[in-house]
VOLUMSE-460672 format. One record per residue: x, y, z of N, C-alpha, C in turn. Coordinates in steps of 0.001 Angstrom, whole numbers, padded with zeros to 6 digits, always signed. Example, Ala and Ser with C-alpha at 12.3 -4.5 7.8 and 13.67 -1.06 7.14 Angstrom:
<zases>
+013190-005690+007800+012300-004500+007800+013200-003300+007800
+012850-002250+007080+013670-001060+007140+012900+000030+007870
</zases>
This chain:
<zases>
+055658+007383-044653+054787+006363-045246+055158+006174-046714
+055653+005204-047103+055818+004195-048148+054678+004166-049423
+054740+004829-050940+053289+005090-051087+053377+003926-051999
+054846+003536-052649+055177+002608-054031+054874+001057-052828
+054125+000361-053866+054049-000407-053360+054170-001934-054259
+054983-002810-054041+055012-003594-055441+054901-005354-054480
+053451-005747-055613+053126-006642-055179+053502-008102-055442
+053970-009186-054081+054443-010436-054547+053651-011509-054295
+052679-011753-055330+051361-012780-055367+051777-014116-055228
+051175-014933-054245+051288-016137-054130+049764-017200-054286
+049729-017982-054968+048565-018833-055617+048924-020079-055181
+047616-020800-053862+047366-021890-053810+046734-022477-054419
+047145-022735-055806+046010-024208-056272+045516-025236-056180
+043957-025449-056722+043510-026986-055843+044261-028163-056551
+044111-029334-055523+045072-030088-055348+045012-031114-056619
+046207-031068-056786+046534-032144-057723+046942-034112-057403
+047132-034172-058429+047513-035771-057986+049223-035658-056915
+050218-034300-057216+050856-034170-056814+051063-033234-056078
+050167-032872-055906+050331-032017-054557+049309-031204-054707
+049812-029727-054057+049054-028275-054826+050270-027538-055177
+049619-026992-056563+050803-026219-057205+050827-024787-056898
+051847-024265-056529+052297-023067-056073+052764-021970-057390
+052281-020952-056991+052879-020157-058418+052743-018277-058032
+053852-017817-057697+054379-016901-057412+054566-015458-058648
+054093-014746-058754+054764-013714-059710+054586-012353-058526
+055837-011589-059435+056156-010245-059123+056794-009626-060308
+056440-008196-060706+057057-007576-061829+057341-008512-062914
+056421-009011-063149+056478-009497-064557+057242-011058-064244
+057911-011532-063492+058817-012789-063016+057279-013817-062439
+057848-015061-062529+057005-015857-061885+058066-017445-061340
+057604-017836-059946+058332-019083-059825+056979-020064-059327
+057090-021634-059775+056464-022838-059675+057123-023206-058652
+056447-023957-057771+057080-025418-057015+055322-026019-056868
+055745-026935-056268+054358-028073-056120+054508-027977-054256
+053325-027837-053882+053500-028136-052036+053063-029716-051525
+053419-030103-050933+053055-031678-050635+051857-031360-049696
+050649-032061-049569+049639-031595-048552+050224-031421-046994
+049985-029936-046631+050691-029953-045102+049599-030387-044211
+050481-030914-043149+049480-031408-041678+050325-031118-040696
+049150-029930-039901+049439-029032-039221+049069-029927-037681
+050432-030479-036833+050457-031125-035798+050961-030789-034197
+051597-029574-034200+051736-028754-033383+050573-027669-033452
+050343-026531-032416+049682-025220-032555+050656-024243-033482
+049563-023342-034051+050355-022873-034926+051960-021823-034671
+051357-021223-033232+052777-020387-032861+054071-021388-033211
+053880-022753-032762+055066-023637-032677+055397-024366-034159
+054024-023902-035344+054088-024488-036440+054652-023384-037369
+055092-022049-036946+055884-021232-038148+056401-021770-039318
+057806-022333-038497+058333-022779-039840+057983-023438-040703
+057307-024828-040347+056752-025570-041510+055886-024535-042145
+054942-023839-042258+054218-022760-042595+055138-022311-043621
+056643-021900-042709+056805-021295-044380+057780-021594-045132
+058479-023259-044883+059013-023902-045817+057798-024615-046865
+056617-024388-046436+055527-025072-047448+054724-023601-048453
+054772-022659-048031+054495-021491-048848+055790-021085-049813
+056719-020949-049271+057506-020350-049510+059006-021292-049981
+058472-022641-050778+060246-022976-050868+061259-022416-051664
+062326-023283-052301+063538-022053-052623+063328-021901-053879
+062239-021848-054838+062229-021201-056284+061308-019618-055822
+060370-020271-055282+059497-018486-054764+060615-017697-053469
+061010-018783-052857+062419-017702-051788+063257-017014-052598
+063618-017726-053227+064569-016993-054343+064011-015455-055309
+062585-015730-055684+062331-014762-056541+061531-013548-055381
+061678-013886-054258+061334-012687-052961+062835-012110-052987
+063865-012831-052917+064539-012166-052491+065136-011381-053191
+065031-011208-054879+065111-010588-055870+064670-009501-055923
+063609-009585-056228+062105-008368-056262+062787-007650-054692
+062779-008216-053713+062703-007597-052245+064415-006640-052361
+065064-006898-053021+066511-006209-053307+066064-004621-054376
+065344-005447-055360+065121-004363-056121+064096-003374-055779
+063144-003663-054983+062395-002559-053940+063439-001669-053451
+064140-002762-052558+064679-001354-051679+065652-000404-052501
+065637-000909-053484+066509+000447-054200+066081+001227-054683
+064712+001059-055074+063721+001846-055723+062664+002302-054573
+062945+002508-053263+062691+003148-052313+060950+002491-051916
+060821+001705-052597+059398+000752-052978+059664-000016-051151
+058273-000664-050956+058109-001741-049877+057033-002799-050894
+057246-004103-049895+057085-005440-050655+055479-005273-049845
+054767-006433-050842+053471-006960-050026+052869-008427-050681
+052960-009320-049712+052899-010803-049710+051006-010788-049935
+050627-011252-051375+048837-011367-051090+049501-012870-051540
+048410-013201-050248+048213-014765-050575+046694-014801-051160
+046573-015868-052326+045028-016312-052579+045397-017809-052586
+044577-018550-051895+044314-019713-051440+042858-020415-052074
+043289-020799-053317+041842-021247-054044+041681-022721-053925
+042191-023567-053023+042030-024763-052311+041402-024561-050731
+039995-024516-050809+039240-024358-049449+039490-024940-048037
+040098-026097-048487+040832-026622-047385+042052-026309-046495
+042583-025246-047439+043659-024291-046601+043578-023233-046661
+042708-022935-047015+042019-021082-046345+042018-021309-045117
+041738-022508-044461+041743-022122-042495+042902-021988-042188
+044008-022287-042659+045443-022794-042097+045832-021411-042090
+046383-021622-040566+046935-019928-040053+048235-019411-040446
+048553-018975-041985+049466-019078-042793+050123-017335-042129
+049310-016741-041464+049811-015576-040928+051280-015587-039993
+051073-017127-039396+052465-017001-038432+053473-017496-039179
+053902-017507-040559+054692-018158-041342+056001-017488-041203
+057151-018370-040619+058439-017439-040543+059347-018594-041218
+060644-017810-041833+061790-018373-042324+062849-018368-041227
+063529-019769-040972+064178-019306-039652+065682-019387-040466
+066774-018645-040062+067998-018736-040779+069059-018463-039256
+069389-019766-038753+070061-020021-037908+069454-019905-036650
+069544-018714-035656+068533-018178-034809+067889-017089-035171
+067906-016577-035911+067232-014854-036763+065972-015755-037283
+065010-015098-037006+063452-015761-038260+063053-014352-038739
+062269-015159-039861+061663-013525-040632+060346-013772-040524
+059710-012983-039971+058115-013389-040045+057522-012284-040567
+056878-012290-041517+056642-011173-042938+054954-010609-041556
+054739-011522-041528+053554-010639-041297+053531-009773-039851
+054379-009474-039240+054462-008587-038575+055982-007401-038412
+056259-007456-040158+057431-006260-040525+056573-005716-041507
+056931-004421-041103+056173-003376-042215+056813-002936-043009
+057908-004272-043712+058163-003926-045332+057872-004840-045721
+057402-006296-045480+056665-007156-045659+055064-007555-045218
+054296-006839-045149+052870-007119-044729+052184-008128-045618
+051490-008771-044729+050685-009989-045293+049328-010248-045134
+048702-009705-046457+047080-010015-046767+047056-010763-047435
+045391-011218-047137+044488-012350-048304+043622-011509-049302
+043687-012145-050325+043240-011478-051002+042382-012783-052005
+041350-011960-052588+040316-013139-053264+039967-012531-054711
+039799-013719-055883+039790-013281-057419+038032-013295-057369
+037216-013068-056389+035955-012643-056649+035393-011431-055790
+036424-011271-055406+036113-009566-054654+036350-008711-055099
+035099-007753-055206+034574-006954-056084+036071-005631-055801
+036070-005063-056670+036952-003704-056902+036816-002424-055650
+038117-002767-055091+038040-001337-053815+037448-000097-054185
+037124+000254-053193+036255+001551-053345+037887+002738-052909
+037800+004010-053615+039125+004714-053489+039061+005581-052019
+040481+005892-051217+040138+006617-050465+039439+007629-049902
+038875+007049-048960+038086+008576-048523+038775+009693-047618
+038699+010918-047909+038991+012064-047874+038232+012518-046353
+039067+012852-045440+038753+013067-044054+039225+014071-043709
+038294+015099-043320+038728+016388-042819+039550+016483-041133
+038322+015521-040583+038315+015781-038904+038862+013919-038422
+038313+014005-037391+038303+012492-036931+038076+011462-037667
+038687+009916-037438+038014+008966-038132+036314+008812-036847
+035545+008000-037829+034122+007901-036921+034613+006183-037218
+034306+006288-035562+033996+004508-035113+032869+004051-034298
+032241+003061-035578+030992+002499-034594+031103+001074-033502
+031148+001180-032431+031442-000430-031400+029735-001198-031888
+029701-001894-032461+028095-002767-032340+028854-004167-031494
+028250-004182-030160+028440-005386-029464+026906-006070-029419
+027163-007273-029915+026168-008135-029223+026009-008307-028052
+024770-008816-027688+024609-009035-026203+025632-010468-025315
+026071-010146-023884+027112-011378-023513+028430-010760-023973
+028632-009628-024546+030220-009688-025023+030237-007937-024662
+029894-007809-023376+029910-005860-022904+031448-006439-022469
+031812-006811-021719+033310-007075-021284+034293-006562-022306
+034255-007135-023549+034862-006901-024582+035262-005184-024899
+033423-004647-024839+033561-003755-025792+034011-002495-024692
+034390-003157-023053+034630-001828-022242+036197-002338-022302
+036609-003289-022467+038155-003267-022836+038565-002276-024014
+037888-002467-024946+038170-002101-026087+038021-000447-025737
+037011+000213-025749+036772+001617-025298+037290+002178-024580
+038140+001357-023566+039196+001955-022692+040930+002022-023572
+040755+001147-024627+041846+001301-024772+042136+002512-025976
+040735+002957-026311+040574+004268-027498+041130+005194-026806
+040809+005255-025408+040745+006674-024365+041692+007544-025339
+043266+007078-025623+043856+008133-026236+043871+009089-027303
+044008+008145-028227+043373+008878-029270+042084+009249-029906
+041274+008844-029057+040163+009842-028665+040022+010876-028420
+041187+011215-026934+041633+012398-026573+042328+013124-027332
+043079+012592-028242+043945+013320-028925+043177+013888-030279
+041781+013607-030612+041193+014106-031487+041034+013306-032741
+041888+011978-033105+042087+011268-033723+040700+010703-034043
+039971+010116-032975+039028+008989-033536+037905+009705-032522
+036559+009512-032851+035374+009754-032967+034628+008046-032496
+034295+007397-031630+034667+006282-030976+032381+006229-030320
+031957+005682-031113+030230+005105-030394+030132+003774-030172
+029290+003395-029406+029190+002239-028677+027687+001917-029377
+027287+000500-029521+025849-000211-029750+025811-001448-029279
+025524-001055-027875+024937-002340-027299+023602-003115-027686
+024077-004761-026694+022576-005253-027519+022582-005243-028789
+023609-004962-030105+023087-004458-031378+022721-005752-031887
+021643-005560-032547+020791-006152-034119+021480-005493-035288
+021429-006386-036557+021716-006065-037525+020962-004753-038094
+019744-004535-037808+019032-003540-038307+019075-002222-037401
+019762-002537-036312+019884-001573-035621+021149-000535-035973
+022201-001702-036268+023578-001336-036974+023524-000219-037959
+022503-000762-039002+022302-000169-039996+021316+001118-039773
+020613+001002-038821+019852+002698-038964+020971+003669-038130
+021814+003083-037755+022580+003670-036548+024044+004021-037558
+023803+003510-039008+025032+003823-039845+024349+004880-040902
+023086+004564-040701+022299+005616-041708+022230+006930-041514
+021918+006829-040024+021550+008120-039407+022894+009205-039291
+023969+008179-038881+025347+009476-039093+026557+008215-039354
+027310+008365-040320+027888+008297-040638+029418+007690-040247
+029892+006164-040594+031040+005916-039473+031783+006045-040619
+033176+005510-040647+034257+005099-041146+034713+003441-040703
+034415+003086-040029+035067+001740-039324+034097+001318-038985
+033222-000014-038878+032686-000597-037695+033506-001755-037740
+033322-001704-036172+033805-003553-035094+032767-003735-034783
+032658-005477-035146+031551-005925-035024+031746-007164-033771
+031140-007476-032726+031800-008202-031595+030470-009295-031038
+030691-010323-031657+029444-011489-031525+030116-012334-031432
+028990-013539-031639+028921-015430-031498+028285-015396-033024
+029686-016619-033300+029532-017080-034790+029040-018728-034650
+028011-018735-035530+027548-020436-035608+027735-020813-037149
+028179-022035-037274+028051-022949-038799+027370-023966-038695
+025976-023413-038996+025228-025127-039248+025765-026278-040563
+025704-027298-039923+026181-028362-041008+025607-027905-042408
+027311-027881-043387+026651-027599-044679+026226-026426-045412
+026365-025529-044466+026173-024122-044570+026550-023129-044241
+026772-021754-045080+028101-020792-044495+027733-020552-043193
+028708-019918-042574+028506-019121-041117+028153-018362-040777
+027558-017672-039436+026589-016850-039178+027052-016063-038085
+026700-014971-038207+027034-013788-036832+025859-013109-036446
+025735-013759-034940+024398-013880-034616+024230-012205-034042
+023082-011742-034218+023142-010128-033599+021762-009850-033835
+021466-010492-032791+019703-010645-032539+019031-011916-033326
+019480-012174-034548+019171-013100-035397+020554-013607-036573
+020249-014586-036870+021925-015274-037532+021782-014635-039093
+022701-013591-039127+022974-012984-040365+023862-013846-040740
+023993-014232-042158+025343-014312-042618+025957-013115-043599
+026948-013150-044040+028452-012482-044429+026961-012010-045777
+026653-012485-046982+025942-011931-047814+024778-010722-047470
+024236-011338-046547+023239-010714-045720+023263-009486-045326
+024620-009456-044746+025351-008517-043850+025838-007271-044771
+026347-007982-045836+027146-006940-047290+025830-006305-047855
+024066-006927-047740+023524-006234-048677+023057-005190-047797
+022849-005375-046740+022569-004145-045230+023250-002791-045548
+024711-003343-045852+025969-002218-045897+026138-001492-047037
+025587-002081-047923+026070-001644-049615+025629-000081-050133
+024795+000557-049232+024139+002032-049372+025378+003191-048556
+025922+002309-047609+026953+003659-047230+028491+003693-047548
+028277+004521-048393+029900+005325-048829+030999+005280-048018
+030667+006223-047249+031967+006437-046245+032234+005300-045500
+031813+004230-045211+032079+003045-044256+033593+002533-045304
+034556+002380-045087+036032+001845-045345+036342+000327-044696
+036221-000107-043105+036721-001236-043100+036049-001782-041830
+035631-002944-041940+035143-004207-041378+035476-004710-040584
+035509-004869-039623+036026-005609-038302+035635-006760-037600
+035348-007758-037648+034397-008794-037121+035312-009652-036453
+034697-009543-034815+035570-010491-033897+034597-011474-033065
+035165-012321-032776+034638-013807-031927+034941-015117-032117
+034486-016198-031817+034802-017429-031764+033666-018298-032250
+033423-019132-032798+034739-020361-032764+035806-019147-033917
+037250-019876-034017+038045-018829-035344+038145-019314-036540
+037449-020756-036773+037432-020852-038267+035889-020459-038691
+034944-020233-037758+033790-019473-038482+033695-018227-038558
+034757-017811-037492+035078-016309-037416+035765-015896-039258
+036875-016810-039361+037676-016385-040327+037042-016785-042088
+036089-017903-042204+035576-017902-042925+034083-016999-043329
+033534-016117-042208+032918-015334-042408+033534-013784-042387
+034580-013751-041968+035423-012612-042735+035985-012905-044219
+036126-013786-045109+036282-014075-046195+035535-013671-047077
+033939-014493-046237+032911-013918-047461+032360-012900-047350
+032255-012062-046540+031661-010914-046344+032988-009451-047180
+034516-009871-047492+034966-009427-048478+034644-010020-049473
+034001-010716-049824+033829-011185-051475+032396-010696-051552
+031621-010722-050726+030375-009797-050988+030081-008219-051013
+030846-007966-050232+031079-006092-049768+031963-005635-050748
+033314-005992-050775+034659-005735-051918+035746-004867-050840
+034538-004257-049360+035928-003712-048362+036767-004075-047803
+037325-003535-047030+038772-004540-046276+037677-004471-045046
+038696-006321-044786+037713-006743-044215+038800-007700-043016
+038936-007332-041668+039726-007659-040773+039306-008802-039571
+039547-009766-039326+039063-011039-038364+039799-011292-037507
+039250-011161-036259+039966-011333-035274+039588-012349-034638
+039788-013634-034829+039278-014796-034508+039730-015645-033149
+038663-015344-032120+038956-015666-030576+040362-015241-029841
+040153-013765-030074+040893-012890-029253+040230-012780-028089
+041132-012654-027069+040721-012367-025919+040374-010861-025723
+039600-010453-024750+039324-008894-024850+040471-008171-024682
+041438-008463-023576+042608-007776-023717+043340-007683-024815
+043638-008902-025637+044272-009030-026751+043432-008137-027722
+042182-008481-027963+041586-007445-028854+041641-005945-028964
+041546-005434-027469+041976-004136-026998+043444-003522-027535
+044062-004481-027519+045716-003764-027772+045548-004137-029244
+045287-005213-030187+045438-004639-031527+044599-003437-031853
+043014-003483-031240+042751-002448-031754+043510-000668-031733
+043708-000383-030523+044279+000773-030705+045825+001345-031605
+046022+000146-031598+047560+000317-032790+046752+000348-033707
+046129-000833-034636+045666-000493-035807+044864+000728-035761
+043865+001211-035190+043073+002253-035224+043842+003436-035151
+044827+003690-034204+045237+004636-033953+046353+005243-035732
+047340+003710-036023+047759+004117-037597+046762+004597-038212
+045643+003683-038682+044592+004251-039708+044554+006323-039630
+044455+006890-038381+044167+007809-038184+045165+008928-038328
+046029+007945-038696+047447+008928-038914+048132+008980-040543
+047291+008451-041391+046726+007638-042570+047858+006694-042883
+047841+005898-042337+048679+004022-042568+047723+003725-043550
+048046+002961-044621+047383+002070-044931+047013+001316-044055
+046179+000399-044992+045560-000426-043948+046415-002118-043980
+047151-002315-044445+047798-003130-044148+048968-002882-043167
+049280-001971-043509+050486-001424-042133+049557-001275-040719
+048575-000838-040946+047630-001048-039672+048109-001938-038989
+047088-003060-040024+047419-004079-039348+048631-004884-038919
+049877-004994-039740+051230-005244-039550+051409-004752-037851
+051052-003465-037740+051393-002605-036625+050817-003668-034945
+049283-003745-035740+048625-004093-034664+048716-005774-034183
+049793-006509-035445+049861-007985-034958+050979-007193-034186
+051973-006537-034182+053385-006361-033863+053276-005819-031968
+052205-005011-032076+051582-004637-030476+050688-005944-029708
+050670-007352-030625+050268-008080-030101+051709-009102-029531
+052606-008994-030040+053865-009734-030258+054863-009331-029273
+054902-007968-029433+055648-007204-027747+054779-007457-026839
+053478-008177-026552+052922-008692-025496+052933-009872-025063
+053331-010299-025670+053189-012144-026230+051879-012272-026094
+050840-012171-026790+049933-012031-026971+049790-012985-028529
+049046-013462-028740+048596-014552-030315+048314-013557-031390
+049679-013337-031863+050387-011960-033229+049947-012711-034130
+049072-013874-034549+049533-014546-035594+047780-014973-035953
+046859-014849-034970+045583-014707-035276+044799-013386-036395
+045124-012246-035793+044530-011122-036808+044816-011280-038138
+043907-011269-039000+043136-011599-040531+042994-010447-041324
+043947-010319-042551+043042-009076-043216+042854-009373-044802
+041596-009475-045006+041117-009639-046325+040800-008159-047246
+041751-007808-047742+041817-007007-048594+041849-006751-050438
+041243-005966-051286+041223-005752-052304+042794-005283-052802
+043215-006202-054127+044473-006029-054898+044567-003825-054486
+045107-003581-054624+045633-002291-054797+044458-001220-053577
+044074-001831-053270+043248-001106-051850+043674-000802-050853
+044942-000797-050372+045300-000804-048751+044921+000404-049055
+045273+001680-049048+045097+002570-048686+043505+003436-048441
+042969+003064-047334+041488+003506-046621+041355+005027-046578
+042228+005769-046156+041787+007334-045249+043057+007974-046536
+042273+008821-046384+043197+010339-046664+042874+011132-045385
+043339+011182-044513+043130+011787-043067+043947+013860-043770
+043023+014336-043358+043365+015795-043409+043587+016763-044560
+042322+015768-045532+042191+016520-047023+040335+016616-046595
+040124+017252-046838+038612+017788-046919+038148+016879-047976
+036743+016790-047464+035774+015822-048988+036201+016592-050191
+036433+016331-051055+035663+017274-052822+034618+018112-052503
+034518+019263-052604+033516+019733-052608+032270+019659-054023
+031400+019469-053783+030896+019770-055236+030578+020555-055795
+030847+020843-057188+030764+022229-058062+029603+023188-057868
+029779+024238-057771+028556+025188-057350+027901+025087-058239
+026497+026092-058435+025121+025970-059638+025733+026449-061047
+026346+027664-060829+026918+028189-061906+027687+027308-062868
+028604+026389-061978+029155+025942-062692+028593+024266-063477
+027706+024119-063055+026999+022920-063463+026437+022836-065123
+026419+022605-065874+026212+022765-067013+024677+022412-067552
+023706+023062-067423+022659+022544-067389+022223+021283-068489
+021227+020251-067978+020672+019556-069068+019881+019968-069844
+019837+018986-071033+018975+019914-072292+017300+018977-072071
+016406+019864-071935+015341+019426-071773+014165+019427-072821
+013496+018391-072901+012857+018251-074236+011490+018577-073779
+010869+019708-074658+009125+020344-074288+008116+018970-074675
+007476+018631-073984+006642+018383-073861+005295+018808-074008
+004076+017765-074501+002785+018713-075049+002509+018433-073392
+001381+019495-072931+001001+019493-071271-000312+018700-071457
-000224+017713-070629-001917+016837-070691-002757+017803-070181
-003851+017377-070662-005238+018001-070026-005521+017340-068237
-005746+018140-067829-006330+017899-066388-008216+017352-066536
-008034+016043-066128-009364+015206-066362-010339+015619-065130
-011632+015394-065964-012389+015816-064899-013474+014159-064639
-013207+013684-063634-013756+012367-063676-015409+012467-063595
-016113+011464-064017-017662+011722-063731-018436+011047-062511
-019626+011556-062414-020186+011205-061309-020499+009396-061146
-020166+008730-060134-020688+006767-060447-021870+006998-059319
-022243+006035-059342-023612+005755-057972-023580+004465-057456
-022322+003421-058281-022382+002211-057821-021057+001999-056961
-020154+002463-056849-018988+002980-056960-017677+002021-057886
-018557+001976-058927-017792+001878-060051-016358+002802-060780
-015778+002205-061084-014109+002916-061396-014537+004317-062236
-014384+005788-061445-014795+006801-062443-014014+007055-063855
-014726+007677-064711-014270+007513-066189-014287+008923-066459
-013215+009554-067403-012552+010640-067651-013798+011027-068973
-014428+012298-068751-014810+012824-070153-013981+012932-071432
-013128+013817-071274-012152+014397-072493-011502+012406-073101
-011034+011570-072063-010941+010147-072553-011755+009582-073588
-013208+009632-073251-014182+008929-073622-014202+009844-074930
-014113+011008-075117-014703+011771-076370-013509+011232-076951
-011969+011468-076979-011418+010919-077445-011226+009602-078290
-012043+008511-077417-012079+007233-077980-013064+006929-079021
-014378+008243-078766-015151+008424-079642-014632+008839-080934
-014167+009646-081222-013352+010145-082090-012489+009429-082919
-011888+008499-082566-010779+007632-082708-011846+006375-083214
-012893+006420-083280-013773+004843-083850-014419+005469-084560
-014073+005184-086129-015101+005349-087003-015781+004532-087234
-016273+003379-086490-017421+002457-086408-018463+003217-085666
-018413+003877-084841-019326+004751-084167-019918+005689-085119
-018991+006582-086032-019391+007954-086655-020580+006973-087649
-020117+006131-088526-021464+005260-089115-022143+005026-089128
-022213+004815-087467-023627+004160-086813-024276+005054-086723
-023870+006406-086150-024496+007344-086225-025315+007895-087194
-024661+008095-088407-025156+008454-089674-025966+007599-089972
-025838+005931-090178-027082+005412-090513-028631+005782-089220
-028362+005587-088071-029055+006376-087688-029737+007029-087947
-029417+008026-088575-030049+009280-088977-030825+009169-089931
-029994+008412-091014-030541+007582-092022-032303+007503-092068
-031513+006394-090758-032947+005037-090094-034073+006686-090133
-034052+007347-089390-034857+008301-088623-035830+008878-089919
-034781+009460-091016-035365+009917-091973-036088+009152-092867
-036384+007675-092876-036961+007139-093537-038221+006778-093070
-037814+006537-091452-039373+006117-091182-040204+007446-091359
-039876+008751-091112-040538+009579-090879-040955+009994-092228
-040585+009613-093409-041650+009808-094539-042337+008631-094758
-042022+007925-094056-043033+006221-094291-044199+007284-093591
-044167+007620-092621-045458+007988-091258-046148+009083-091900
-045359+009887-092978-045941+010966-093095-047134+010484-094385
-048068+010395-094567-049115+009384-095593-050118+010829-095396
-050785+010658-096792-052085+011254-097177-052866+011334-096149
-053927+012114-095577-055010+011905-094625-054006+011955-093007
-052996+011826-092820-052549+012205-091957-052638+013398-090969
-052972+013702-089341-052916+015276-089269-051465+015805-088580
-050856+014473-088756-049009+015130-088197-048525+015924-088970
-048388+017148-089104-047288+018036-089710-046073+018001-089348
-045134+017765-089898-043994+017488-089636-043164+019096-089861
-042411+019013-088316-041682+020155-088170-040581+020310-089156
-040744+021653-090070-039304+021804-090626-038435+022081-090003
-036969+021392-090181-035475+021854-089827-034892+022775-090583
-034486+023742-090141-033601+024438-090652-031664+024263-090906
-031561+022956-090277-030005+022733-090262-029846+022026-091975
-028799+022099-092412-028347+021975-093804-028395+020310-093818
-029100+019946-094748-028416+018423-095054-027364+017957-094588
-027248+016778-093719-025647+016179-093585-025201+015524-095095
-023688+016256-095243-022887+015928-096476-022988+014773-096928
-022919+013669-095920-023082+012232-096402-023817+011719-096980
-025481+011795-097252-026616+011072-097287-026165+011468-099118
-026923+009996-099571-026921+010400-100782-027662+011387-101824
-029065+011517-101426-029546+011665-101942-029504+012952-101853
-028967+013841-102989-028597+015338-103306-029800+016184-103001
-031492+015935-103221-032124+016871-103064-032354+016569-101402
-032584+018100-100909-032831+018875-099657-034255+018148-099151
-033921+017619-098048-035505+016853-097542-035144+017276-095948
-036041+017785-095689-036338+018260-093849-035983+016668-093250
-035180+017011-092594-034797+015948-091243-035146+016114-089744
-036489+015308-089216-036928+015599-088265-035557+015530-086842
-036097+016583-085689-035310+016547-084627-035087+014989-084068
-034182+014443-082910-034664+013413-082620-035817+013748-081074
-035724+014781-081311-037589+015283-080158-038126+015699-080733
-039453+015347-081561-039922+015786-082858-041400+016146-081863
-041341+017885-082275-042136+018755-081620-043781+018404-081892
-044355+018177-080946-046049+017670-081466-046796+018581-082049
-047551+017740-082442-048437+018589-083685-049502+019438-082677
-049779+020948-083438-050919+021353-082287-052537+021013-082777
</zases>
């Protein structure tokens, strides 16, 4: 396995008055040409070549075949990302694109020194390989109407199943929410996802699985599990198939693979090539390379399978390195923790209306905190001591109880005058 990998970017731009402009770089080099709008009038198996005299004419042929010389000397392999930022030819099945040179053709996307992904300038940053001790884990979620599929497909795991390779569950009937407790609960590496795609007028496409998710929908379901690596979504029609494998990499950021109206047999045989590389750790573009190429020795439609992948991401599995373990206690460096004063534990009071109960230690607090209160109080007291020498008059038989508590500091008047209780004890 090939680890140098040096990339030769190709850019469809939207269309101009003269065409769409084409613009190629590798290692620092870049070549222009302009493409004339193609119209695709044969099926595509029979439309190769035009395919790739319109990607590929002789200023970007030329600078492939440069870069592709200086790889192989530097023991490097090539990789063709197309980004297609003219929406109107994101459908065009640019996968079967071959150069024919007499009777010899080169068709990049099924040689594995040329592999050919899509790739998009709003998909989020690959997540790095994950580290696999044992088996890869594969989840089957079939919708309902498509069991045919998923017993083709499961028959064609049998091997490397057996061989210990892949770890292989089935979800029939699946719902989207079912997917997801069923990814929560243990853990895949892969799901294939196997439904009916609808595009209502005007609006992205949908993969129906109990109810019509679309591709955003679908990415925010997924966005909690780690270990999940790559995406699989197969069915028909294949341009809603392939445009909802698009966006569901620009929402997720994983590799993200479309198999757009494969037949179950056909689906069956790419899957176990690609699955079976992954497990032997292929990147994931050689996967797939592998698995159009097991479609091609069948004559089987090599030129349908889709892989939307992140710039510098092919590589999914580290198959037969253990997780990281994480650092034991000792070695953890503790955080520095700041003391805190400890609140008081409130003791709420009794209500009878069942009015919101109110904290004692609160209330004294707030008392405390208002010196409009402490005032009132004191005049109060004030008030108290005045009437009670108004009352106290000549001929009177109230004796007024002496206090023994000290003058409060505040009152002005410096000499010592008895301040009745506010339960002022009766006279006998």
């Amino acid at each position: 396995m090939q680890e140098v990998v040096i990339p030769f970017h190709i850019v469809i731009g939207a269309r101009a008055p003269q065409g769409y402009p084409l613009r190629a770089t590798c290692g620092g080099r870049s070549a222009e040409e302009t493409m004339p709008p193609p119209v695709l009038v044969k099926p595509p198996a029979e439309s190769a070549t035009e395919l790739g005299e319109w990607l590929l004419p002789a200023p970007i042929r030329r600078l492939l075949i440069e870069t592709a010389r200086e790889a192989a000397e530097h023991g490097a392999r090539m990789q063709l990302r197309l980004e297609v930022a003219a929406p109107e030819l994101a459908l065009l099945p640019w996968e079967w694109l071959a150069l024919s040179n007499g009777e010899q053709q080169w068709q990049p996307a099924i040689r594995d020194d040329y592999p050919l992904v899509r790739i998009s300038p709003r998909a989020l940053r690959p997540l790095p390989p994950r580290r696999v001790a044992g088996p890869l884990r594969m989840l089957i979620a079939v919708a309902r109407g498509y069991e045919a599929v998923a017993d083709a497909l499961g028959e064609a795991l049998i091997e490397p199943v057996r061989a210990g390779q892949l770890v292989v569950d089935r979800l029939r009937d699946a719902t989207a929410d079912e997917i997801v407790a069923e990814l929560a609960a243990e853990s895949r590496h892969i799901l294939h996802v196997i439904g009916a795609f609808e595009q209502p007028p005007r609006q992205a496409p949908r993969l129906r699985l109990g109810r019509a998710v679309s591709a955003g929908e679908l990415a925010e379901l997924l966005v909690s599990l780690d270990e999940l690596r790559l995406l699989t979504v197969a069915g028909a029609p294949p341009e809603a198939c392939a445009m909802f494998a698009a966006a569901l990499h620009e929402a997720d950021g994983r590799a993200v693979a479309a198999l757009p109206d494969l037949s179950a047999a056909a689906q069956a045989r790419w899957s176990a090539a690609c699955y079976q590389a992954l497990a032997a750790g292929e990147p994931v573009d050689i996967a797939m390379t592998m698995g159009r190429a097991a479609l091609a020795n069948a004559q089987e439609p090599w030129g349908a399978p889709q892989l939307y992948l992140a710039p510098a991401g092919e590589q999914l599995f580290r198959p037969g390195e253990p997780p990281i373990a994480p650092a034991p206690p000792e070695a953890v460096r503790p955080l520095r923790q700041t003391t805190t004063a400890s609140r008081p534990r409130f003791a709420p009071t009794g209500t009878s209306v069942g009015a919101p109960t109110k904290r004692l230690q609160d209330l004294t607090r707030q008392l405390r905190l208002q010196p409009q209160l402490v005032a009132l109080i004191i005049a109060s007291l004030v008030l108290i001591l005045l009437v009670s020498q108004v009352l106290n008059v000549p001929g009177s038989n109230a004796v007024p109880t002496p206090v023994t508590t000290p003058t409060p500091p505040l009152l002005l008047d410096p000499i010592r005058i008895p301040v009745p209780t506010l339960f002022p004890t009766p006279a006998p």
